[in-house]
Every structure is written in structure tokens, then in C-alpha cells.
MITI-759041 format. One record per residue (C-alpha): x, y negated, z negated; residue number from 1. Coordinates in steps of 0.2 Angstrom, whole numbers, plus 2048, in hexadecimal, padded with zeros to 3 digits. Layout:
N
{pt {X,Y,Z},NUM} ...
***
This chain:
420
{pt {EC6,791,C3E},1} {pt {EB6,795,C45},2} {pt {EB2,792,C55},3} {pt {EA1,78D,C55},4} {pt {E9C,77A,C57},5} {pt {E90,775,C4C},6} {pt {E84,767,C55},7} {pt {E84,757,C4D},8} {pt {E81,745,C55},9} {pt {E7E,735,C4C},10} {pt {E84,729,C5A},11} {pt {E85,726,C6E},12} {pt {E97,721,C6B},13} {pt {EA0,72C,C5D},14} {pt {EB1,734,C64},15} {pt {EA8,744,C70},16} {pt {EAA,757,C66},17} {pt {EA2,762,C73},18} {pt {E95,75D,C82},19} {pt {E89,76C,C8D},20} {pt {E89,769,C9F},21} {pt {E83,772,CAD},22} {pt {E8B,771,CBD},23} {pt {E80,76F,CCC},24} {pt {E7D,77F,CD6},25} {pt {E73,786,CE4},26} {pt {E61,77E,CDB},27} {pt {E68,76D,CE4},28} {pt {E69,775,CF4},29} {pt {E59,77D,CF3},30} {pt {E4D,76E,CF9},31} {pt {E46,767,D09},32} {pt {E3E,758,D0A},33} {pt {E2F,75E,D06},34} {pt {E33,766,CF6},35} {pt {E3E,757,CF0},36} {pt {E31,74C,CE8},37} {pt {E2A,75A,CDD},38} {pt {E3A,75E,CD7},39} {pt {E3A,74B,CD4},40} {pt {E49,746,CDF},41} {pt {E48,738,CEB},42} {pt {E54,73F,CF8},43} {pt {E60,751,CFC},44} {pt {E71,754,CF4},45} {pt {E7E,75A,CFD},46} {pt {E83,768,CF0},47} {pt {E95,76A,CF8},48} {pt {E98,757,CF3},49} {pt {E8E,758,CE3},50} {pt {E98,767,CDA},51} {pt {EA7,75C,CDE},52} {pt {EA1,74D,CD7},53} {pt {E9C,757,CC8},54} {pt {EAC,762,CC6},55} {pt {EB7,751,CC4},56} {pt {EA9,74C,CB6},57} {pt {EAC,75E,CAE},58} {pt {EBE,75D,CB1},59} {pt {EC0,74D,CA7},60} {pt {EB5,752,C9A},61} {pt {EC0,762,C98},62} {pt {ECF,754,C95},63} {pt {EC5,74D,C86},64} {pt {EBA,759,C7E},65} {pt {EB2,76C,C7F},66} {pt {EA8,76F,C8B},67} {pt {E98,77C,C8E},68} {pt {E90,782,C9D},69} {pt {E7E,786,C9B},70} {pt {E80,793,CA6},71} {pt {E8C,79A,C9D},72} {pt {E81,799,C8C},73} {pt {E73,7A0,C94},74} {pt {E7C,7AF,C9A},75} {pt {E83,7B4,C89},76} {pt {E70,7B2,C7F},77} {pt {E6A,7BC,C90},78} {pt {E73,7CA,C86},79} {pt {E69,7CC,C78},80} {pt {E5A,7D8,C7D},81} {pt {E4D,7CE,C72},82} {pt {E53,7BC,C77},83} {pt {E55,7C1,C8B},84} {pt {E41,7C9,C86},85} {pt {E39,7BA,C7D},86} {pt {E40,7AD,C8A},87} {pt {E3B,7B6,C9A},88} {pt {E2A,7BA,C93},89} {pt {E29,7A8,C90},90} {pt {E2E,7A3,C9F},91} {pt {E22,7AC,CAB},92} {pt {E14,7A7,C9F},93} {pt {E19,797,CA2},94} {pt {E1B,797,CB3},95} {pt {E0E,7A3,CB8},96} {pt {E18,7AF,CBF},97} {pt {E14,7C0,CB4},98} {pt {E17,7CB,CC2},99} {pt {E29,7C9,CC4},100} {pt {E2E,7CC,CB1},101} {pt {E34,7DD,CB2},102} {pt {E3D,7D9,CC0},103} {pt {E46,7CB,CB9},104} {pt {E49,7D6,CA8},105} {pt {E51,7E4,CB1},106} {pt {E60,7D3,CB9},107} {pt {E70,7D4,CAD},108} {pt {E73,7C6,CA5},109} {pt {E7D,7BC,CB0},110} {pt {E70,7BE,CBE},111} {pt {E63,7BC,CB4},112} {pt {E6C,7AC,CAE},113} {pt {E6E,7A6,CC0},114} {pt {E5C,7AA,CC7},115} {pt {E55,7A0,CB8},116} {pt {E5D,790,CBE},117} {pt {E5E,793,CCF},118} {pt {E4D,79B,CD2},119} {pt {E47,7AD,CD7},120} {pt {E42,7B0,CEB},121} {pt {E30,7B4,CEC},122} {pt {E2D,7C6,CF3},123} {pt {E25,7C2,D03},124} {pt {E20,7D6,D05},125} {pt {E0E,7D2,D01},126} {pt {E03,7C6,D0D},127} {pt {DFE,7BA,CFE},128} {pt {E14,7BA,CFE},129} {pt {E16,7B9,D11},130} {pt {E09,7AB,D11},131} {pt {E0E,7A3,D05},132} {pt {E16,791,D06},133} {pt {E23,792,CF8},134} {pt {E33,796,CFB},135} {pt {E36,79F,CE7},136} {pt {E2A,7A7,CDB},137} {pt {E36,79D,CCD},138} {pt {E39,78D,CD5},139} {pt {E4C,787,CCF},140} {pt {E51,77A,CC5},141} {pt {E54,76A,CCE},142} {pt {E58,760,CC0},143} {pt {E63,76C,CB6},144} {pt {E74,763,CB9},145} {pt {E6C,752,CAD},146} {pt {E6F,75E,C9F},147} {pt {E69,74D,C94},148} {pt {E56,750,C95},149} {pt {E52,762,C91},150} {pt {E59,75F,C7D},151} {pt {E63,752,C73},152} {pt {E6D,751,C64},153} {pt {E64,747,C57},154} {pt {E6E,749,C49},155} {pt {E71,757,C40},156} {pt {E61,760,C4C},157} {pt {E5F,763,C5F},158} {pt {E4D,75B,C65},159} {pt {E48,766,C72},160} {pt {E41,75C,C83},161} {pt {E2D,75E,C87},162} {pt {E2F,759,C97},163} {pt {E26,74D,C9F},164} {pt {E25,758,CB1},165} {pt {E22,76B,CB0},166} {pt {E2D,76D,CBC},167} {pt {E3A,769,CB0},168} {pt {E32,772,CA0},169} {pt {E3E,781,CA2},170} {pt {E4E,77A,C9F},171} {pt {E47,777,C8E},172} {pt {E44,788,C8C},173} {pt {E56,78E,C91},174} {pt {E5D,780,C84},175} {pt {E52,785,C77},176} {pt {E57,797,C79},177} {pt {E6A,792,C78},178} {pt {E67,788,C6A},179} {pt {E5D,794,C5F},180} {pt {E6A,7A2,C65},181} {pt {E7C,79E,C6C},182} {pt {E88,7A5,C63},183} {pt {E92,795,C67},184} {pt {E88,789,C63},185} {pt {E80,786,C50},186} {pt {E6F,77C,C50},187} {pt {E5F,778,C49},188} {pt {E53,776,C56},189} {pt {E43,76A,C56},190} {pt {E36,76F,C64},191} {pt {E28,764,C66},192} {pt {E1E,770,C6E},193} {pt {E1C,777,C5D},194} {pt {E12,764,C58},195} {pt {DFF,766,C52},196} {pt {DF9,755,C57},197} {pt {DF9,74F,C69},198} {pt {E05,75E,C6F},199} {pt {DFD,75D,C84},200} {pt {E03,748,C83},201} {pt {E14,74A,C79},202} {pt {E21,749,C86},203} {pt {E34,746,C84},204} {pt {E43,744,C8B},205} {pt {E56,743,C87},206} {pt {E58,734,C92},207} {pt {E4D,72A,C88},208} {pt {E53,72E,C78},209} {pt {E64,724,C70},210} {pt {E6B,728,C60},211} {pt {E72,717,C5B},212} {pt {E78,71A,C4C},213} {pt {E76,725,C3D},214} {pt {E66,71A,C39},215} {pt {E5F,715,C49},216} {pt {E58,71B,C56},217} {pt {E53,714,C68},218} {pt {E46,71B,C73},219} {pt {E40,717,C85},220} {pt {E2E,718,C87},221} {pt {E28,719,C9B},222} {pt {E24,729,CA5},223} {pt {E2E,736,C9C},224} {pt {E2D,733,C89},225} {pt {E1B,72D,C84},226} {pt {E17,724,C74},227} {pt {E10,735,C6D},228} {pt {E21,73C,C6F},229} {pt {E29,72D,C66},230} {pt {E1C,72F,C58},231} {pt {E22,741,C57},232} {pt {E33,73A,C56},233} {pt {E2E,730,C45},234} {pt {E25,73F,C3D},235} {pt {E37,747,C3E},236} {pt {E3E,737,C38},237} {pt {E31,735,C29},238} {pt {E3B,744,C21},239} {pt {E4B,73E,C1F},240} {pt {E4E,733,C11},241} {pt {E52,71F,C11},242} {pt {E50,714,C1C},243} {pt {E51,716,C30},244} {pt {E4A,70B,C40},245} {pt {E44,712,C50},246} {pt {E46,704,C5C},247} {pt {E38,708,C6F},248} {pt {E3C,700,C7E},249} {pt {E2F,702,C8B},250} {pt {E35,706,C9B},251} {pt {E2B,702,CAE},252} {pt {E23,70F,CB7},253} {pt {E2C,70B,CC9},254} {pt {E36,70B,CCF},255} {pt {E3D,71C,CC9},256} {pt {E4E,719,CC5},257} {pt {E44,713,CB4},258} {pt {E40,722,CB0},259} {pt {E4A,723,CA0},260} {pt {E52,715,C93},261} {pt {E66,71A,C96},262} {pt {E61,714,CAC},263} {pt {E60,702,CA2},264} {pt {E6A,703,C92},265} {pt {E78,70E,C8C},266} {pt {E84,709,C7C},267} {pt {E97,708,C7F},268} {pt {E9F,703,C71},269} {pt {E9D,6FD,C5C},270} {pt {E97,6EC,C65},271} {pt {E96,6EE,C77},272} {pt {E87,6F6,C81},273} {pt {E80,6F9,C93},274} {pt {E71,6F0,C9A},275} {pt {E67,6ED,CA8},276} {pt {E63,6DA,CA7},277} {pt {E52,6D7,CAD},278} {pt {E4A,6E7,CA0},279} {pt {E55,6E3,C91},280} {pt {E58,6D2,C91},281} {pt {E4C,6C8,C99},282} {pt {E3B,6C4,C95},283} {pt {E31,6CF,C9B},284} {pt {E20,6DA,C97},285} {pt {E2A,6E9,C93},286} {pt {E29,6E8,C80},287} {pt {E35,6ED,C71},288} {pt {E2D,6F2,C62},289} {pt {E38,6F6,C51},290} {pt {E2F,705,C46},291} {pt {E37,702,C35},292} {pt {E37,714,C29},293} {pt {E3B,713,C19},294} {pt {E3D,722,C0E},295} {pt {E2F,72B,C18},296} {pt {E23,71F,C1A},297} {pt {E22,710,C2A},298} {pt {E22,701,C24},299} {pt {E1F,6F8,C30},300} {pt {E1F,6F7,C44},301} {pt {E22,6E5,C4D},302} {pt {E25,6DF,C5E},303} {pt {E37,6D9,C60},304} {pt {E3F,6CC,C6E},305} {pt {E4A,6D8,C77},306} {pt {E54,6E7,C73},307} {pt {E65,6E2,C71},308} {pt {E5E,6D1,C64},309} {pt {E52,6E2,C5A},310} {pt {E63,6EA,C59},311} {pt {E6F,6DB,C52},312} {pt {E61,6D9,C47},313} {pt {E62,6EA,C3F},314} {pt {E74,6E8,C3C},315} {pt {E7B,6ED,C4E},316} {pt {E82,6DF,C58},317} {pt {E83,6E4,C69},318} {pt {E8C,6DA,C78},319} {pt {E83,6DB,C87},320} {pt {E8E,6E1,C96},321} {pt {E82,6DF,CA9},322} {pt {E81,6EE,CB3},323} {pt {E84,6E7,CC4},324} {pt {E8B,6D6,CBC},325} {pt {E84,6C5,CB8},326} {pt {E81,6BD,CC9},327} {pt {E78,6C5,CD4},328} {pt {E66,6D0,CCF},329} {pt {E66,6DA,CE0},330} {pt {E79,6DE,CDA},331} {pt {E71,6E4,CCA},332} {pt {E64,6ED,CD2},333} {pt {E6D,6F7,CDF},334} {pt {E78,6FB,CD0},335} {pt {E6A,701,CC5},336} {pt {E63,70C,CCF},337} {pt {E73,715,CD4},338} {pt {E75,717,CBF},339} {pt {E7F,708,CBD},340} {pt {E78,708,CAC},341} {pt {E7B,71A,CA6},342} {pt {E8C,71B,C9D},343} {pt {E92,728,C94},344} {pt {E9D,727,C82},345} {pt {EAA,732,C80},346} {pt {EAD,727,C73},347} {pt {EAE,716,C6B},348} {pt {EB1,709,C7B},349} {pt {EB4,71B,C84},350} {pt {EA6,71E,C93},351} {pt {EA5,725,CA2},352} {pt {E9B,720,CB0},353} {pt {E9B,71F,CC5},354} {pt {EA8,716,CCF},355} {pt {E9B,710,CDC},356} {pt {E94,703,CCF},357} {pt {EA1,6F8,CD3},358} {pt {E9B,6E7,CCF},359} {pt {E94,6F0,CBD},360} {pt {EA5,6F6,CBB},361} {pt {EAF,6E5,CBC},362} {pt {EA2,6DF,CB1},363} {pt {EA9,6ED,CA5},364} {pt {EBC,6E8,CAA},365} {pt {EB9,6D4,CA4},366} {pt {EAF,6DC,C96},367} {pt {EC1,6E4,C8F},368} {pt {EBF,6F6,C97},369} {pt {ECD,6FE,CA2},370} {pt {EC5,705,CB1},371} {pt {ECE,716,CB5},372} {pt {ECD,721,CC3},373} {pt {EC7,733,CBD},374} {pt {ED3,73E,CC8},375} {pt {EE2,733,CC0},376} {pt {EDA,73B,CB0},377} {pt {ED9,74E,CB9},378} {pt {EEA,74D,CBF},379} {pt {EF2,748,CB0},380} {pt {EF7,736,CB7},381} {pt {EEF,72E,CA9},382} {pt {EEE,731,C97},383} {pt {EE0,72A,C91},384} {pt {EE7,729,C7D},385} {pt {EF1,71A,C87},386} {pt {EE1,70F,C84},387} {pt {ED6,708,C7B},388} {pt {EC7,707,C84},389} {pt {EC1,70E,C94},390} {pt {EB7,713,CA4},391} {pt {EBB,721,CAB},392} {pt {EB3,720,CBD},393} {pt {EAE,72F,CC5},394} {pt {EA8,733,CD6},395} {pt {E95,730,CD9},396} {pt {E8F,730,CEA},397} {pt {E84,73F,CEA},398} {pt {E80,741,CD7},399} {pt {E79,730,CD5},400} {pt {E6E,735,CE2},401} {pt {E65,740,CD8},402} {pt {E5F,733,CCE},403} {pt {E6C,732,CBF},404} {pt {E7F,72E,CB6},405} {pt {E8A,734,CA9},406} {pt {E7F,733,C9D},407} {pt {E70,73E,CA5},408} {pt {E7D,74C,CA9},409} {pt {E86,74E,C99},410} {pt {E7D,755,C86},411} {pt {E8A,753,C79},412} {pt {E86,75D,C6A},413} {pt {E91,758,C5D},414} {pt {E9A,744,C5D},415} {pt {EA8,73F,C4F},416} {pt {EA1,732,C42},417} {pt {EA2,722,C48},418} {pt {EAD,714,C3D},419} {pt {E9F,707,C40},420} 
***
């Protein structure tokens, strides 16, 4: 049987085959105050605290499903002299940083693979260096560890992220690479940046973009995914035969832990999903529009009440579960911004999400889920085959600082079917 995993994904739910992450590393730790809000984080990690917050979510993913390190993946395509070439070149063409190109070349692989998420120190030998206010010639990658953003599984393709900040737009370049060359991993990649029409307004990222089902799609629209990215989106769409709904949920532009849909809705089950209650359900100026497609054409594109009454409409009744509970909206808002929303499906009623959400997660409790302590999973005090449906709460207190959950830090590339 081979061991290649073929990338696949036609739900948020479907029973998890395989998932990328990137464990945070020396990136986090590389930022001052000063350098924070360009790399577009609010406050500083504390790495020590971070990698163990992330090792339990890796650990408990390695119970479930088959995991990948992107570090890993980018250090084997590193050995292949024309893919390790083209990306580089790439890169400091991108990134404006042509002089150290035969110096990164001449890195082995796993160096190479290192420096390219971490960042490359800039020379300070000359007086323009020694001046000089940056601390790298190739800053690192901040954002690396909420894998979710730089592609996403759209059925049987991989949309590669143009990404709304530059500061962010290698990532996509290292996914696409592994995507197009991992001996691992078997893909067709989508790239945006290949788009004819409106390619400089086109942005899009993973966070905004949910696969409902095998025929509908949702997609935030705010300050990372702009409506030219979603109409790029439907060009895709237009080729597939029969009939398929895009459902756009417009997002606020403050504060930032708006900044994509699955900070405000995330699906959880056949009939259950995740919502932040004064976006998704109540009235408000943040609109929902349904584009219908139908054998290549749209049909027709109408404003709808909510997102949750657009979806029941399409054939997909979804029971509202509050992220923060029902009583109390500064409850709901403290809990949004620490990801309160952001659940990640291991399967059907199967998610994981942060154990500081506290009020969200007895929200989930009286909403049928068992609420499970991760390391019970790690250690092997829990089988989770014991139940039907689950949270499996991990430990968040740094990681939610960098602005995201379960869902930001996981890229699952190939889900089961889902029995709908």
C-alpha cells in the first residue's frame, strides 16, 4: 500500500486522514515590541510556553491521524537541485534580497529549510548593514505555526493563500513548493497569483474559507479575503459541473480578532456549528449574500438574513452553539477574541479547541459534547473511541495570544466522506 496521501477535502467535519502543522520555533521569539505589529501580532510569545502548548496539540493529533511537519516537508523538496533553485530565486526576488542567493544555495537542505522560516541574519560587515535597523536580511515567519492560511483543501485541489500582508506571502510559497513536489503528499495546486484579471486586489486566506460540504462553500470577506478573491473562487467553481452555493459572510475590520470567518463560525457536527452571536445571528450590517452556480453559470446572487438561516435553507440545518454562552455579550466577547470560536473537526461532533474558553466550552457540555482534558488523551487515560462526541481542550495560554485556535494551526489535506 502506498504511502502517499492523496489530498482530498469535501467537509470541516469528515473523520481527519492527514493534517500539516508547523510547530512554532525561534520566529516567535524573534520580535520586540517594535517589530510586533508588522508581523501583525498584538503582543510577544513566550516560545518556551508556546512549543508546549503546541506539542500537546501535535501529540493528540498523532493519536487520531498522520501528521506533517512543514519543516520537515520543506527540507526533503530542498533536495531537489531545481526545486531548492526555482524557490530561492523566488524568494529573493520577492523579498528583495538578491545578494544573498548564492549564499542561501550553498545551505544543505535542512539549514536552508530552517533559515527560510526562521529568517537569515543580515551581514552587518558593510556600513548600509552596520546602519542598518533590521535585525535579518529575510525577516522570519511570524505566522507560520496557523498553518490554515498559506493553502487549503478545496476538494480534490489545494488553493494556494495570496496573502493579504507581504509579510506573510512566503509561506505560500513554501506550501506551494511542497505541494507541487513532496514525494508525500499528491496534489493539484490552484495559485491565484496565476489570475489575469484583478491579480494586485485578489487576496485570500485559509481562515476565511470553509468547505461545508461537497457543494457549498462559505467564505469571510473582511481584511484578508477580498471580494476579488471570492470571485476568483467562483471562476474555479464555474468549472465543475452541477449545482454548488458559495455562501459570503462579511467580516468587521476591528477589532482584529475578526480578521478571519472561523474567529466567528466554525462547524462541529452534521447539525451543530460554532458562532459568535452578535456577527452570525443578530441583525446587523455585516451582510450574507448566497451566489447560486449552476452547471457553470451564477444564477443568481441574493442577500440572505443570517448565515446559519442561508445554510438551513440550502439543505444544511445547523444548531447554533454560543461561543462564551447565552447570558452575557462581554462573556462572548472576551471569549471571541481568545478563539472561543475557532474549533477544529477531527471528525463528526469531534473538535478540538482551547480550555481557557471556559464559559464556550459548557455551552458545548449542555450542547451534548464531552469536554476532555488533552493530556488524559497523551497519556493514554482516555480512549477517545469511548465517545460519541467530543472537545478535546488543549492548553492555550500563549498560543491564543498570537491571535488564533485549532483551527488556524491545523491544514488537514485529506477528510473521510462524510455520512450526511
Amino acid at each position: 500500500m502506498s504511502n502517499i496521501i492523496e489530498t482530498k477535502v469535501c467537509s470541516e467535519i469528515g473523520d481527519i486522514e492527514g493534517v500539516i502543522l508547523h510547530t512554532p520555533g525561534s520566529e516567535v521569539e524573534n520580535m520586540t515590541p517594535g517589530n510586533a505589529e508588522r508581523a501583525l501580532y498584538s503582543d510577544i510569545l513566550n516560545l518556551s510556553v508556546a512549543e508546549q502548548e503546541y506539542k500537546q496539540l501535535k501529540q493528540v493529533l498523532n493519536k487520531i491521524t498522520k501528521t506533517f511537519e512543514v519543516k520537515d516537508l520543506l527540507t526533503e523538496i530542498l533536495e531537489i537541485n531545481e526545486v531548492k533553485e526555482s524557490l530561492v530565486n523566488n524568494i529573493c526576488k520577492s523579498e528583495n534580497v538578491k545578494p544573498i542567493k548564492s549564499s542561501l544555495l550553498s545551505l544543505e537542505s535542512g539549514e536552508l529549510a530552517r533559515q527560510l522560516i526562521e529568517g537569515v541574519p543580515l551581514n552587518k560587515t558593510t556600513l548600509t548593514g552596520f546602519l542598518s535597523d533590521e535585525r535579518n536580511a529575510l525577516r522570519p515567519l511570524h505566522n507560520f505555526f496557523f498553518t490554515r492560511d498559506a493553502s487549503m483543501s478545496v476538494y480534490d485541489h489545494v488553493l494556494i493563500g495570496k496573502m493579504a500582508n507581504k509579510v506573510r506571502e512566503r509561506e505560500s510559497m513554501v506550501m506551494e513548493a511542497i505541494f507541487n513536489h513532496s514525494s508525500k503528499i499528491k496534489s493539484k495546486t490552484l495559485n491565484p497569483s496565476s489570475s489575469k484579471h484583478h491579480k494586485d486586489e485578489i487576496t485570500i486566506e485559509g481562515g476565511d474559507v470553509l468547505v461545508a460540504r461537497e457543494d457549498i462553500l462559505v467564505i469571510g470577506t473582511g481584511l484578508r479575503t477580498t471580494t476579488q478573491g471570492i470571485d476568483f473562487i467562483i471562476k474555479k467553481i464555474k468549472k465543475n459541473k452541477g449545482k454548488h452555493s458559495i455562501v459570503v459572510q462579511q467580516l468587521p475590520s476591528k477589532p482584529e480578532s475578526f480578521i478571519h470567518l472561523d474567529m466567528v463560525f466554525t462547524l462541529l457536527d452534521r447539525d451543530k456549528c460554532m458562532v459568535y452571536d452578535p456577527i452570525i445571528m443578530q441583525p446587523n450590517k455585516y451582510q450574507t449574500i448566497l451566489i447560486s452556480i449552476d452547471n457553470g453559470k451564477v444564477k443568481k446572487i441574493e442577500k440572505q438574513s443570517n448565515l446559519v438561516d442561508c445554510l438551513r435553507d440550502l439543505g444544511m440545518p445547523l444548531e447554533p452553539v454560543y461561543c462564551g454562552g447565552k447570558k452575557d455579550i462581554w462573556i462572548q466577547e472576551r471569549e471571541q477574541w481568545h478563539s472561543g470560536a475557532n474549533f477544529f473537526a477531527v471528525g463528526p461532533g469531534k473538535v478540538i479547541g482551547y480550555a481557557r474558553n471556559v464559559y464556550t466550552l459548557e455551552e458545548m457540555n449542555s450542547n451534548g459534547f464531552e469536554i476532555i482534558d488533552a493530556q488524559s488523551v497523551v497519556d493514554g487515560k482516555i480512549q477517545l473511541s469511548d465517545y460519541e462526541k467530543y472537545v478535546i481542550a488543549i492548553n492555550g495560554s500563549e498560543l491564543a495570544r498570537g491571535g488564533g485556535g485549532a483551527r488556524c494551526m491545523t491544514m488537514p489535506i485529506r477528510r473521510k466522506k462524510v455520512d450526511w
